[in-house]
Backbone bond lengths (Angstrom), bond angles and torsions (degrees), N, CA, C in turn:
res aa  C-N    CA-C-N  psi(-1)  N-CA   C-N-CA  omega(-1)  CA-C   N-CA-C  phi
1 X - - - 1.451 - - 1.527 108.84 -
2 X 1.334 127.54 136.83 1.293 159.69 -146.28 1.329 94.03 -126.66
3 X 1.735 135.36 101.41 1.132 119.98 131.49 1.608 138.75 -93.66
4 X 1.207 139.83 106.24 1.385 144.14 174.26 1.597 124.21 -67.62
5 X 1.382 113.19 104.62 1.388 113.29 -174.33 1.918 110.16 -87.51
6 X 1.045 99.24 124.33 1.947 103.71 172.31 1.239 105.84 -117.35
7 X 1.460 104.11 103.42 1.500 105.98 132.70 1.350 154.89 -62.71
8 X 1.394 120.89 118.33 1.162 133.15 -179.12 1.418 125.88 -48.07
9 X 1.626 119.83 128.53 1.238 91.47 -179.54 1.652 106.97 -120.27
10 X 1.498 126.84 109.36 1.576 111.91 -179.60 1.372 107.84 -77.67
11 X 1.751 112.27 177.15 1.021 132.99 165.04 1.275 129.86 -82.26
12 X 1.252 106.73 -35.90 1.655 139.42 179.12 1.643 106.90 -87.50
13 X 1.581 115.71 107.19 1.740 105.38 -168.96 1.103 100.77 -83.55
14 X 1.878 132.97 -16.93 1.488 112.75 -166.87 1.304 93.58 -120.31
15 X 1.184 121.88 54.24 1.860 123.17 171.22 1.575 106.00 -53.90
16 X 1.505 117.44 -28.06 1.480 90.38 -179.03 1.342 100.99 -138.33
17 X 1.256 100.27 52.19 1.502 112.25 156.95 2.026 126.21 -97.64
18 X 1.559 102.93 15.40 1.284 106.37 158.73 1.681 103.02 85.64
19 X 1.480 120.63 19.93 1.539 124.21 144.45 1.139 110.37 -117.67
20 X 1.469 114.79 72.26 1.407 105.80 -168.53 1.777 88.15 -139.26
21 X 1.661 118.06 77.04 1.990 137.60 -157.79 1.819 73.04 -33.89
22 X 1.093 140.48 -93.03 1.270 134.23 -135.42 1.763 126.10 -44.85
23 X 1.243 90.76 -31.66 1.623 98.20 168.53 1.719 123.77 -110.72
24 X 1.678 107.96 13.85 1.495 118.65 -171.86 1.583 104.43 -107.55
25 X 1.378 114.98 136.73 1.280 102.58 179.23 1.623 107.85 -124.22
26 X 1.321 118.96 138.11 1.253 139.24 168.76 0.834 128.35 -113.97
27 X 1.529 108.21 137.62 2.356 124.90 -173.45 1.234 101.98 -163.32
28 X 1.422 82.71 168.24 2.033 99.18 163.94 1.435 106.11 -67.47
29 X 1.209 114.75 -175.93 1.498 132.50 -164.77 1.429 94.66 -126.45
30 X 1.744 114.54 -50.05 1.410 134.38 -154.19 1.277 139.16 68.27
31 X 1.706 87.38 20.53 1.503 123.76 -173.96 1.894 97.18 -72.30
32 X 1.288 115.82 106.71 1.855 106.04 -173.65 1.955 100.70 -99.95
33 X 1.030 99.11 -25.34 1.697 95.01 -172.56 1.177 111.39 -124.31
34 X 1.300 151.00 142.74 1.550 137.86 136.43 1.212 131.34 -15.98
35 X 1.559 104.13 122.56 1.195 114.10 -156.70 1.984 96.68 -103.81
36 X 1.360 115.71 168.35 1.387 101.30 -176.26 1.747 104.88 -85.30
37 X 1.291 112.70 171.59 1.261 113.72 152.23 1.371 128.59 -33.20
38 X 0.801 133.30 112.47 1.717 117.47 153.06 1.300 152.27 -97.16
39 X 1.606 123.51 143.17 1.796 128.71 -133.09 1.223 93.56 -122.24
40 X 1.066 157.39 122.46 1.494 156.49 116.82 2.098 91.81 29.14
41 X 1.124 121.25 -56.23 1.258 109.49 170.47 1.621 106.06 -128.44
42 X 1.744 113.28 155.53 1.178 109.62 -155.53 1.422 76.10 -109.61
43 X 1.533 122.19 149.45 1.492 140.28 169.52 1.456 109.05 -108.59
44 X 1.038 132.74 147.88 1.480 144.06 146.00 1.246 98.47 -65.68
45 X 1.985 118.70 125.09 1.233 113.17 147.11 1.283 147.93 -63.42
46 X 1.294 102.89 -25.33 1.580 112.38 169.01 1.310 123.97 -82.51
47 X 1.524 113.11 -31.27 1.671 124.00 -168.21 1.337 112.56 -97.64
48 X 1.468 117.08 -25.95 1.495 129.33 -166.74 1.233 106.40 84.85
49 X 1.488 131.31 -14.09 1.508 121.36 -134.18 1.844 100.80 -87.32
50 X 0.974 109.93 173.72 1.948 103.04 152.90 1.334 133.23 -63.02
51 X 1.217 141.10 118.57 1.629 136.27 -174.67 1.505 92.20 -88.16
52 X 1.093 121.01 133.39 2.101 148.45 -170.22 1.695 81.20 -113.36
């Protein structure tokens, strides 16, 4: 038994680097304002306290 390996050759070098419209998906977030940074824990600037 004879196996023959072919490589492919594209045109496109980053085909699956995620600009590829058919498999990429785009939307809103519904993100309307700036949101702050975020810390492993969120602080109140004024209070110090923890934001829940």
């Amino acid at each position: 038994m004879v196996t023959k390996t072919i490589t492919e050759q594209r045109a496109e070098v980053r085909i699956f680097a995620g600009n590829d419209p058919a498999h990429t998906a785009t939307g809103s977030s519904g993100i309307s304002s700036p949101t702050p940074a975020l810390t492993p824990l969120m602080l109140d600037e004024a209070t110090g306290k923890l934001v829940v």
